[in-house]
KEVO-404126 format. One record per residue (C-alpha): x, y, z. Coordinates in steps of 0.02 Angstrom, whole numbers, plus 50000, padded with zeros to 5 digits. Layout:
! residues N
XYZ...
This chain:
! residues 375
485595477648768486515478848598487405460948566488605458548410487915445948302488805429548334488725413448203488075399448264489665389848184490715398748296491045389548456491275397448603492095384348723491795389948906492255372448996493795374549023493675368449198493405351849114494735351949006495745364148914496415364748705498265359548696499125374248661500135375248517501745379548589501495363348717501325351648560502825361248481503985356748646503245338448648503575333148474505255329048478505275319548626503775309348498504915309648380506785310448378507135308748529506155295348586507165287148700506745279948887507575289149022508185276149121509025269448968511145274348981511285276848787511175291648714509275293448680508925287848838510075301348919509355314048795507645309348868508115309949045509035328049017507265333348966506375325349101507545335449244507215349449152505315348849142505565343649329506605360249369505225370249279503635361149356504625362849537504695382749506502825383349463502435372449622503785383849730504345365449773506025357149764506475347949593506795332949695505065336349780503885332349606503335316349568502615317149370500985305949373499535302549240498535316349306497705324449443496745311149468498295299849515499315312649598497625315149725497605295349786499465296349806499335309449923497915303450007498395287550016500295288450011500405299250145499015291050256499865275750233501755280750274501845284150434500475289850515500105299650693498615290950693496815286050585495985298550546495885311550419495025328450392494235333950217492585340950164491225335950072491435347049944493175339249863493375333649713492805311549680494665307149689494815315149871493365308349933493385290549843495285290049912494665292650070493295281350093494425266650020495595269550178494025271450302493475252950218495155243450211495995253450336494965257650458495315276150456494115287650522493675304750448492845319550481492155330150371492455351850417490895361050414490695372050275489865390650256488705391750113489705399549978490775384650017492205393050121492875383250256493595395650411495155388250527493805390750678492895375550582494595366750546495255368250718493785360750785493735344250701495675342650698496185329950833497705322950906497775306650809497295316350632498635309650510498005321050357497355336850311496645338350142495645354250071495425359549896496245375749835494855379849719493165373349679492695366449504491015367349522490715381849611492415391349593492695395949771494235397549816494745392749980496135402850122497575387250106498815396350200497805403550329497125385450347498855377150358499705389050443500475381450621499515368050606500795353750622499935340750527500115335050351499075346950225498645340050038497855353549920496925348649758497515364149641497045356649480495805372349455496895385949524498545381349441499045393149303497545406649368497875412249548499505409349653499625392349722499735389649937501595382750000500955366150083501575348050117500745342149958499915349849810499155340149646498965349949479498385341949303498975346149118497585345249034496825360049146498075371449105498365369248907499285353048908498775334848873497695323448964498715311449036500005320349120499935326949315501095330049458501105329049653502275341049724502755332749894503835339350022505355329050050505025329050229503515319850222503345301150214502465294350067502095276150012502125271449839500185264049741501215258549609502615247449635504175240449506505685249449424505835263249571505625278249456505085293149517506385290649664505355277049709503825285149740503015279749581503445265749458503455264849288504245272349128503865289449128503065300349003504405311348938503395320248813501895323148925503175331049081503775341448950502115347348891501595350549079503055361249097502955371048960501185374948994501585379349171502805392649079501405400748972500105400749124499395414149221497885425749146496615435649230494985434049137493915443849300493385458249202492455445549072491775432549237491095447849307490285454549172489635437449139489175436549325488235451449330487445450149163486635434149191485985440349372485195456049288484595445549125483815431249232483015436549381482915420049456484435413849437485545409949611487575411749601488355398049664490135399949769490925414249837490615429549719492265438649816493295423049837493135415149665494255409849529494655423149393493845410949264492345404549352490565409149331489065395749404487275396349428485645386849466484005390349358482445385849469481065379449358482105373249224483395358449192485135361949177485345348649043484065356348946484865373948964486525364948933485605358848755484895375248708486575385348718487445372048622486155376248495487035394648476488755388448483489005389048678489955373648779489795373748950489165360049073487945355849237489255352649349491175342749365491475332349198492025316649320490115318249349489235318349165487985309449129487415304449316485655307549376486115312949527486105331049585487975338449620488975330049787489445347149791487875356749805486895344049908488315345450048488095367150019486085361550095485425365649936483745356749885484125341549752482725348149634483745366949624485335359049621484995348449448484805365249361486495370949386487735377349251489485382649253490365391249156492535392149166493385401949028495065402148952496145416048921495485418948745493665422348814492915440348740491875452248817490905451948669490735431748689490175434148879488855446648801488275435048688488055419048804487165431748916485685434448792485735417548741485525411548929484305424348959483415415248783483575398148868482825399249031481445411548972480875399848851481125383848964480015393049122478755396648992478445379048983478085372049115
């Protein structure tokens, strides 16, 4: 296979599932608002009405993105945030009952969220049986939804593995409350119409920092933090202006498909390492997502040898660095500890070559050839 010749000093940054660069245009809209007009919006003089002006605003836009209501977003400090308010907000509000359905594949601020209501609220949950690409089928939903379940809560899109998941078949007529974690699918696929939905910034070319929960107005929700009723009362606290802004903006400029350089990726690594298992859904997978496990080798150590060559990627969700511990996500796939702590994922941006994909090809095929060799 002929591969261009690329300098190690060039980086090629394929974590994006991490975290992505602010784009330029997002700093651009955000600098004033830094700036000039720095003014709180729930101030009455003029800076503070020229800040709340471009708070709706950003609202407006981040409402159209989220096929939501203006009145239905509630701006947060990121995904993290906007998942315990759903979780919690809604579980807490007025529920049918305690207990609440998830899987064991979601993301730490799902499941965390959940296991602080099962502990101080005596909530029960159950957790829907998964296939092994991770895809969850409304024959496994139905059957652990009950009369009493207060909460349904399924990712859109896996950041470790990429699958993506059926949200509207899943929450169609079901008549119970249905989150969605799309902080991976925002900006890359279209996004499900449920009762709640979470996105981040700083996964879609904005800030860290900055996050939303779009929330229909229908459904009860009780407020984590409490004080100057911002947020229509759903979430206290001067809000970040700037950061709203920057979300919306990057909402605007969202939407790529990168599948043509994933697949080649996909199917280069599979042909250059033989032993090398997929991970996720190969037909139901985000356009930016390639993941595998190496069997005989670490995936830190594979992690190390690409960065020699220029090439940023990671063993698994970023909330999870530097653990010992094999993914949550793969053990609860079945998949033996000892494979699963040689996984590697890959998520690129919209500025990710072919010739790049070609490049961290060889490179892997380097890596684990001369990491087998030995042991």
């Amino acid at each position: 296979m002929c591969v261009r010749s690329i300098s190690v000093l060039t980086l090629i940054y394929l974590d994006n599932a991490a975290t992505t660069p602010v784009r330029r245009e997002v700093l651009e809209a955000m600098w004033p608002y830094l700036a000039s007009d720095f003014g709180n919006p729930s101030s009455t003089h003029a800076l503070g009405e020229s800040a709340a002006v471009a708070l709706e605003q950003a609202r407006k836009t981040v409402a159209g993105f989220l096929g939501a209501r203006a009145s239905e977003i509630v701006f947060t400090s990121g995904g993290s945030e906007a998942n315990n308010l759903a979780i919690k907000g809604i579980a807490l509000a007025a529920p049918r009952g305690r207990h609440i359905v998830t899987t064991g594949i979601e993301h730490e601020a799902i499941l965390e969220s959940v296991d602080y209501l099962v502990r101080f609220h005596d909530f029960e949950v159950s957790f829907v049986p998964l296939a092994h690409d991770g895809l969850v089928t409304r024959a496994a939903l139905d059957a652990v939804v009950r009369p009493d379940t207060t909460l349904v809560s399924i990712h859109h899109a896996n950041n470790e593995i990429g699958t993506v998941q059926p949200i509207a078949h899943l929450a169609q007529g079901l008549g119970i409350p249905f989150h969605t974690d799309a902080v991976q699918s925002a900006g890359w696929i279209p996004l499900p119409s449920v009762d709640a939905i979470t996105i981040a910034g700083h996964k879609l070319g904005a800030p860290k920092g900055i996050g939303a929960l779009g929330i229909r107005a229908t459904v009860p929700l009780e407020p984590l933090i409490h004080g100057g009723g911002q947020e229509r009362g759903r979430r206290s606290g001067t809000e970040n202006v700037a950061g709203a802004v920057g979300l919306a903006t990057a909402a605007q400029l969202a939407h790529a498909d990168v599948s043509e350089v994933r697949d080649l990726l996909i199917d280069g690594v599979l042909a250059g390492v033989p032993s090398a298992i997929l991970t996720g859904s190969r037909s139901s997978r985000l356009p930016n997502h390639a993941s595998f496990m190496f069997p005989g080798t670490s995936g830190e150590a594979v992690l190390l040898e690409l960065e020699r060559h220029g090439i940023v990627c990671s063993s698994g969700s970023a909330c999870a660095a530097g653990s010992d511990e094999p993914s949550h996500v793969l053990l609860a796939l079945g998949i033996d500890p000892v494979v699963a702590q040689t996984a590697v994922r890959f998520t690129l941006s919209d500025t990710t070559t072919l010739d790049e994909a070609r490049f961290t090809i060889a490179r892997v095929s380097d890596a684990v050839a001369a990491l087998t060799s030995l042991r």
